[in-house]
C-alpha positions in Angstrom: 73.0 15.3 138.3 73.6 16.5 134.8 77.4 15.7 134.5 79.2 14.3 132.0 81.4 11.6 132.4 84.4 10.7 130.1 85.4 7.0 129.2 85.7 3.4 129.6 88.3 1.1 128.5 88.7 -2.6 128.3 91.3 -5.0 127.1 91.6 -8.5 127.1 94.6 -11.2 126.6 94.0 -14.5 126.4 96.1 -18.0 126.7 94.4 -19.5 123.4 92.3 -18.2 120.8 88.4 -17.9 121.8 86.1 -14.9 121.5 87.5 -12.0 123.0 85.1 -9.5 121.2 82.9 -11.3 122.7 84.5 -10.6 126.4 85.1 -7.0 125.0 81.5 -6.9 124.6 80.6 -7.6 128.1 82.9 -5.5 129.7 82.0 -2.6 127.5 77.9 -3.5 128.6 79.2 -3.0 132.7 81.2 0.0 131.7 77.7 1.4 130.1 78.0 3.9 132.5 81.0 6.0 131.9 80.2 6.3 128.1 77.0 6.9 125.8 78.0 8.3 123.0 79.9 5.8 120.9 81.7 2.5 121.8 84.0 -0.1 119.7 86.4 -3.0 119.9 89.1 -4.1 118.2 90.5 -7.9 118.2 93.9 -9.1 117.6 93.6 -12.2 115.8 97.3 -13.5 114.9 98.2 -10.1 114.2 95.4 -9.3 111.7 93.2 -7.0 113.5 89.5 -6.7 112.8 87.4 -4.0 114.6 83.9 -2.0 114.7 82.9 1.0 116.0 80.3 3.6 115.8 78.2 6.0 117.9 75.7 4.5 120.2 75.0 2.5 123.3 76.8 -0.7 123.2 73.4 -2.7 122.7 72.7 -0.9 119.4 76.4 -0.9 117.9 77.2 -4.4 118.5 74.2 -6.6 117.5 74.4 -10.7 117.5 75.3 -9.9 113.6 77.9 -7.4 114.4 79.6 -9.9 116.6 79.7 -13.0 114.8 81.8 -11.1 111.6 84.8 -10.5 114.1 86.7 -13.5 114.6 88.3 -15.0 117.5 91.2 -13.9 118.8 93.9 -13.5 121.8 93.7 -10.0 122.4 91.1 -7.0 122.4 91.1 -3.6 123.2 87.3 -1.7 123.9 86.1 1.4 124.6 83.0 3.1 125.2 82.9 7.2 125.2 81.5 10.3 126.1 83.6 13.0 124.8 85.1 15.7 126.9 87.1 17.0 124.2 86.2 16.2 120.0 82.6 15.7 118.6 80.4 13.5 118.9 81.3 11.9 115.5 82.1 8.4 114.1 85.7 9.3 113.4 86.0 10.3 117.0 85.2 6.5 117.8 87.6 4.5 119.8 89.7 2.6 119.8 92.0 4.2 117.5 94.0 2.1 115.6 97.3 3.0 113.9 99.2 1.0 111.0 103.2 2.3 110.6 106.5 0.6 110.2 107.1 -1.5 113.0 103.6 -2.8 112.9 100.5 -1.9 114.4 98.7 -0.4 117.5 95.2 0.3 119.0 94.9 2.5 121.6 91.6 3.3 124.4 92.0 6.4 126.3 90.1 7.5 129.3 90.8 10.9 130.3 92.0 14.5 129.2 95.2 15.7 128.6 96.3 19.4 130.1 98.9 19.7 127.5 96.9 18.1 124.3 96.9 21.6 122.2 100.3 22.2 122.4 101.9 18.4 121.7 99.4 18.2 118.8 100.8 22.0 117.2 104.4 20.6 117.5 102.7 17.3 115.7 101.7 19.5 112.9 104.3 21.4 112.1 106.9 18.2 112.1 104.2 17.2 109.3 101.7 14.9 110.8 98.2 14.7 109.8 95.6 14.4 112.0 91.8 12.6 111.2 90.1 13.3 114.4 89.8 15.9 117.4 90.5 13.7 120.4 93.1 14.1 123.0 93.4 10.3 122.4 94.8 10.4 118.8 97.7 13.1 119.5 98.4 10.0 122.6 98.8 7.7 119.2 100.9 9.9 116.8 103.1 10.2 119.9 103.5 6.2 121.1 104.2 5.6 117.3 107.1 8.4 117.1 108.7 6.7 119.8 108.3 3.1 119.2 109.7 4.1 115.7 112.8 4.6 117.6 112.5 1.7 120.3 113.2 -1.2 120.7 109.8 -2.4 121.5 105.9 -0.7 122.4 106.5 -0.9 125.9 109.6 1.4 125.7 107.9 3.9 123.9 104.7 4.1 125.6 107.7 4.9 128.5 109.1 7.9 127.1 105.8 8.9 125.8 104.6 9.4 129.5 107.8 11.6 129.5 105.7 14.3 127.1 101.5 13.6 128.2 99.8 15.8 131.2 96.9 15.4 132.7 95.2 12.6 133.0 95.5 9.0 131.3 94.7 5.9 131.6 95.6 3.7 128.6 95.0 0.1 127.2 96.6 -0.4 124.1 97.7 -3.8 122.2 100.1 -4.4 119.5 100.5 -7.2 117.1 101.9 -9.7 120.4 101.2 -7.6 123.7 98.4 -5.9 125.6 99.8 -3.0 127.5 98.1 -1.3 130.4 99.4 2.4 131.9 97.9 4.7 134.6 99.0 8.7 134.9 101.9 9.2 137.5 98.6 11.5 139.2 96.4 7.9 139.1 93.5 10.9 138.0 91.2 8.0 136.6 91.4 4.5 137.6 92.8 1.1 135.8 92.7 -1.7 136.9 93.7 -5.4 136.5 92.6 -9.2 136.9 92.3 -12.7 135.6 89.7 -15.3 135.0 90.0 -18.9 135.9 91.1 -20.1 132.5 94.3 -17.6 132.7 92.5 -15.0 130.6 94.1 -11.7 131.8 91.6 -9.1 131.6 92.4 -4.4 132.4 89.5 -2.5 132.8 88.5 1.0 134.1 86.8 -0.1 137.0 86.4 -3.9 138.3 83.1 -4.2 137.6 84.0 -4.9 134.0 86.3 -7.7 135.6 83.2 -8.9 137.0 81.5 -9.0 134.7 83.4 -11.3 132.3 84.5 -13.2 135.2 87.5 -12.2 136.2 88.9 -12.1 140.0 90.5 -8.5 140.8 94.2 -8.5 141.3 95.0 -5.1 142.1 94.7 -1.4 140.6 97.5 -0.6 138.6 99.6 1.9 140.7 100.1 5.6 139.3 102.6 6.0 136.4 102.7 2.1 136.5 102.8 0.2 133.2 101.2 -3.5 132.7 102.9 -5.5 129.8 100.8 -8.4 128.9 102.4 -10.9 126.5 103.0 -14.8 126.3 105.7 -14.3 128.8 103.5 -13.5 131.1 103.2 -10.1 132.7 105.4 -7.1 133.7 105.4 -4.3 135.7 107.2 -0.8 135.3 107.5 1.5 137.5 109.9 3.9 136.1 107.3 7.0 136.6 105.9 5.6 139.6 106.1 8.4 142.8 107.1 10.9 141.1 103.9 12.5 141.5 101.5 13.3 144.5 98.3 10.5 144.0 95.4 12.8 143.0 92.6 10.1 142.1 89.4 12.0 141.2 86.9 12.2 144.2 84.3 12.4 141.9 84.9 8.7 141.0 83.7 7.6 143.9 80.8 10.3 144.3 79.3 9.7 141.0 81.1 8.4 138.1 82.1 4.8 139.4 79.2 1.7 139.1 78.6 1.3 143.0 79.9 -2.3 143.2 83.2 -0.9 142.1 86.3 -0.5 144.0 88.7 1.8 143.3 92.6 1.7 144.6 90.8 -0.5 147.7 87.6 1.9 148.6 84.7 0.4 148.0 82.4 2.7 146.0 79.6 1.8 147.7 80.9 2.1 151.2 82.2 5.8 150.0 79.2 6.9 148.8 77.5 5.6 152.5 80.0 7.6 153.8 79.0 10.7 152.7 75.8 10.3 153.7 76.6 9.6 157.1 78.7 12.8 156.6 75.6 14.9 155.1 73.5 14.1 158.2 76.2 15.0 160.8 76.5 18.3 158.9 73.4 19.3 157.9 70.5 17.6 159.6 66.7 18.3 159.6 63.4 16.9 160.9 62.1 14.6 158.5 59.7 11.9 157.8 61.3 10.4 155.4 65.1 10.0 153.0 65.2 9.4 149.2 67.6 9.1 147.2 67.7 10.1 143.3 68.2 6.7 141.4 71.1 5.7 141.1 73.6 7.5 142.3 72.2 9.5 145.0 71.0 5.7 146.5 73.8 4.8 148.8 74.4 8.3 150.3 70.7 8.0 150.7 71.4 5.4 152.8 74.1 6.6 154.6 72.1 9.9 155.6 69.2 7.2 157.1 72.0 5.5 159.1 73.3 8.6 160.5 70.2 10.7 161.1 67.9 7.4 162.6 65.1 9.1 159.7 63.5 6.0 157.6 64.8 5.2 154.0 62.2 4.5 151.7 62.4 4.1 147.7 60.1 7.7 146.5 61.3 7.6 142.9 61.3 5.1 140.2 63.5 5.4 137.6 63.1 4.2 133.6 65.1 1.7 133.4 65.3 2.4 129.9 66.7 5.7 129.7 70.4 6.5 129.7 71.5 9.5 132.3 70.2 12.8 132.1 73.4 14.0 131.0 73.6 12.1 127.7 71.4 14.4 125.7 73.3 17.9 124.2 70.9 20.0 124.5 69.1 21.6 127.3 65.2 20.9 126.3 66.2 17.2 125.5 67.6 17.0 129.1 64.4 18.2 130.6 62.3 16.3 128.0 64.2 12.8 129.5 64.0 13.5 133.2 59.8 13.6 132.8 60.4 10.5 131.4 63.3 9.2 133.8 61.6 9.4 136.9 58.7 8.8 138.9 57.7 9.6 142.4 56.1 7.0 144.5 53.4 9.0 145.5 52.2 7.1 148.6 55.3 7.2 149.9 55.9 11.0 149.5 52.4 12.1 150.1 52.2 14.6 153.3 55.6 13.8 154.5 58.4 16.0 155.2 61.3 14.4 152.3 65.1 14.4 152.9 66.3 14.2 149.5 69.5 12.7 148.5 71.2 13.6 145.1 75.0 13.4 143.9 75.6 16.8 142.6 73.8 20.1 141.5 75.2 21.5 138.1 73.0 24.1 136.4 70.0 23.5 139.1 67.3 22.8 135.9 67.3 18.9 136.7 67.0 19.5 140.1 64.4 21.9 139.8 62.6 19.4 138.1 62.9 16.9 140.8 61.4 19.1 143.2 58.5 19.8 141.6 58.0 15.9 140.9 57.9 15.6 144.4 55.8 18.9 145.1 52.9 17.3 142.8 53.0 14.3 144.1 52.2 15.9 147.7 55.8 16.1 149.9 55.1 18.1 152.7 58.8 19.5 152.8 61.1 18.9 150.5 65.0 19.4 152.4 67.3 19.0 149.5 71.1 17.2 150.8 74.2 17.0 147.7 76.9 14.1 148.5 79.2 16.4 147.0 80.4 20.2 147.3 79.3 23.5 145.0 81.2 22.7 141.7 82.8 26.2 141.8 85.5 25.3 139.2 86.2 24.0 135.8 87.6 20.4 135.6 90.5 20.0 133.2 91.1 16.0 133.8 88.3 14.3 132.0 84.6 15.8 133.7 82.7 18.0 131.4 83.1 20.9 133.3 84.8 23.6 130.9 83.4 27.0 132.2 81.4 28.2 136.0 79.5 30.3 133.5 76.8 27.2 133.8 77.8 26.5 136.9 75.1 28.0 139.2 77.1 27.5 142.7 79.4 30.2 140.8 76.3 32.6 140.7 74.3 32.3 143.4 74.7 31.3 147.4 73.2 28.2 148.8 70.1 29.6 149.9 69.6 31.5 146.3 70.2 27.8 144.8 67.4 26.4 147.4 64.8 29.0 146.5 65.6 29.0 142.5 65.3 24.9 143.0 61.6 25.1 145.1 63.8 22.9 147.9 62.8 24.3 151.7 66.6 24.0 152.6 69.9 22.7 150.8 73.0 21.3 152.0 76.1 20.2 150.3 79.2 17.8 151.7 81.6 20.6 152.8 84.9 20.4 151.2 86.4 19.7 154.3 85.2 16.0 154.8 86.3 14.7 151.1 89.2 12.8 152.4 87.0 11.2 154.9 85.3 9.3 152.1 87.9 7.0 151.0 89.9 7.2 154.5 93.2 8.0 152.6 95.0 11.7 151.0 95.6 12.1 147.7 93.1 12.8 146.4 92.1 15.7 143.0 89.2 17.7 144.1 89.9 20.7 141.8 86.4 21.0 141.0 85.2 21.9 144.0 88.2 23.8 145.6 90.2 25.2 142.6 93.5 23.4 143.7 94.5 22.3 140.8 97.7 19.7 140.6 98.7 20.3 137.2 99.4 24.0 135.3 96.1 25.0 133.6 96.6 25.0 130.1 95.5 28.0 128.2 92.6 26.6 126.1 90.7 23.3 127.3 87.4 24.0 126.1 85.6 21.2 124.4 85.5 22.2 121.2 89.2 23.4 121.3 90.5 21.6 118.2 87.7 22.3 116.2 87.6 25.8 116.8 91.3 25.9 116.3 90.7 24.6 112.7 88.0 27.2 111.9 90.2 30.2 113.2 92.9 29.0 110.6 90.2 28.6 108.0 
């Protein structure tokens, strides 16, 4: 555990005038998940747009009083963040909206650009002006350049994909259309549906679909753009194929809501998968398999199916505390995890424990879970990680900037076990990725170092800020 995610976006267009903030707000709550630091939503009523953001969960930002001051509308565009690249400030908030000529624009970004630094220099020195330190602003100044020279958002958004790599998946509305794009990669996922009343609702992950519901239509393909307007929809597909599909693996590890699916995979079925996967590779005698709530559940599960050991539920989690990774700082991390989770101590007690976890980052959370278990009387404790060694830094949207934390980078498997308290420790080999999701294409850069874009010089998390103190 202990890695950060990056966004979620959420738009909504709808036939007549209702509450979309409203929708926004619910889809935002099932994309929870992919963002803790700050949420917002903007509506579209007639044109006028209204909007609030600020940092928190989306519980706390948008209260029953928060929602009844923005009016109904036909269209909305949501987000909720954790940021990869900017601080965590309110000016940093999505969506980020944008008044200029030919009207207005606000824009929901889920991923990282590779080439961010150097599109926002060129910005600068042509004169622009820039209020925030998000990859998802320079996205902005860029669509508006172009649409001031288009004939319409859609054909700008176009030639701005020309200029953007890395990874991006937009939702972004104008004064009469909701527009939808994916990366020609398809890095992070977007996808698309409609509710029974015509509404037609883009999302991060279907979930959100679900939840406001909406009946999944499809993903959107990579380098695909979804206009939404009163004419109905259309697709574009100018910078479709022109790029190998490299869809995060990760998603489907750890960052997706279980119930998700992703360009067809069920999550759920994935994460099952690599269980199944884990025990073929690395089994043990055991009494018993755990899983670490919530995302090490279903590979849990699959590691029970495959290795005929019994599943039983030996920690509890608060269901009232956010993911370890939330808090900054080290001490706060520790400080929530003794406060996370709880073993099950009769179920633990003398047994020999199989336990299931998604990832190990800097080994302290883990650590932690071990001893949890230790005091409450496991016998054995055989740690098993759905996932490979992060051995690399992620430059698409995982807050991964540098192996110096990483401990895979420092130390072998069996100096992680001992340094963790486990009796043994597997991870999914690298090797048996693509078996999760059945299909290639797939970005696992993380784990193996192949990148599939060049690595830009400086994608640290604090780039633009530091950037702005060197000058100063």
């Amino acid at each position: 555990m202990a890695v950060h995610e990056e966004c979620g976006v959420f738009g909504v267009m709808s036939p007549r005038k209702e509450d979309v903030a409203g929708l926004a707000y619910y889809g935002l709550y099932a994309l929870q998940h992919r963002g803790q630091e700050s949420c917002g939503i903007v509506v579209n009523d007639d044109g006028v747009f209204s909007s609030y953001k600020d940092l928190g969960l989306v519980s706390e930002v948008f209260s029953k009083d928060i929602l009844s001051r923005l009016p109904e509308g036909t269209m909305a565009v949501a987000h909720v963040r954790y940021g990869t690249t900017g601080g965590t400030t309110r000016n940093n908030c999505q969506p980020i909206e944008v008044n200029h000529q030919k009207g207005k624009m606000a824009l929901a970004h889920n991923g990282n650009l590779t080439n961010a630094l150097e599109l926002r220099d060129k910005l600068e020195l042509s004169g622009a002006i820039f209020h925030t330190t998000s990859d998802t602003e320079t996205i902005a100044y860029v669509i508006t350049r172009e649409r001031l020279t288009t004939p319409s958002i859609e054909e700008a958004v176009s030639n701005t994909m020309n200029l953007l790599e890395g990874a991006y998946s937009l939702v972004l509305m104008s004064s009469t259309k909701l527009i939808a794009a994916r990366d020609p990669y398809g890095f992070r996922p977007l996808c698309y549906g409609q509710t029974p009343d015509g509404t037609y609702v883009a999302a991060s992950e279907s979930c959100a679909l679900s939840a406001v519901g909406a009946e999944l239509i499809r993903d959107l393909e990579p380098g695909e753009i979804l206009v939404f307007s009163e004419a109905g929809v259309e697709s574009r597909k100018e910078h479709c194929k022109k790029r190998k599909r490299r869809t995060c693996i990760f998603e489907y590890i750890y960052f997706a809501r279980p119930d998700s699916v992703i360009d067809g995979v069920s999550v759920h079925e994935a994460r099952v998968k690599a269980g199944e996967l884990l025990s073929e590779s690395y089994p043990v005698d055991a009494d018993i398999v755990i899983g670490v709530p919530d995302s090490g559940l279903d590979a849990a599960l699959g590691y029970a199916k495959g290795s005929g050991i019994p599943y039983g539920i030996g920690l509890i989690k608060n269901k009232y505390i956010g993911r370890t990774f939330i808090s900054p700082g080290q001490h706060e991390r520790l400080d929530q995890v003794r406060i996370k989770l709880s073993p099950v101590r009769n179920v633990i007690e003398g047994k020999r424990v199989v336990l299931i976890d998604d990832s190990i980052v800097r080994g302290t959370t883990s650590k932690r879970i071990v001893t949890l278990l230790r005091d409450s009387g496991a016998k054995e404790i055989h740690m098993r990680i759905s996932a490979p060694p992060f051995l690399h830094p992620c430059y698409y949207g995982t807050d991964i900037d540098s192996e110096e934390n990483l401990i895979a980078c420092h130390h072998s498997v069996e100096e992680i076990s001992e340094l963790i308290g486990a009796d043994s420790l597997g991870y999914l080999p690298v090797q048996k990725l693509n078996l999760l999701t059945g299909r290639e294409g797939y970005c696992a850069a993380c784990f193996d170092g192949v990148y599939p874009t060049d690595i830009p010089a400086d994608l640290c998390k604090d780039r633009f800020e530091r950037k702005l103190s060197e000058r100063s």
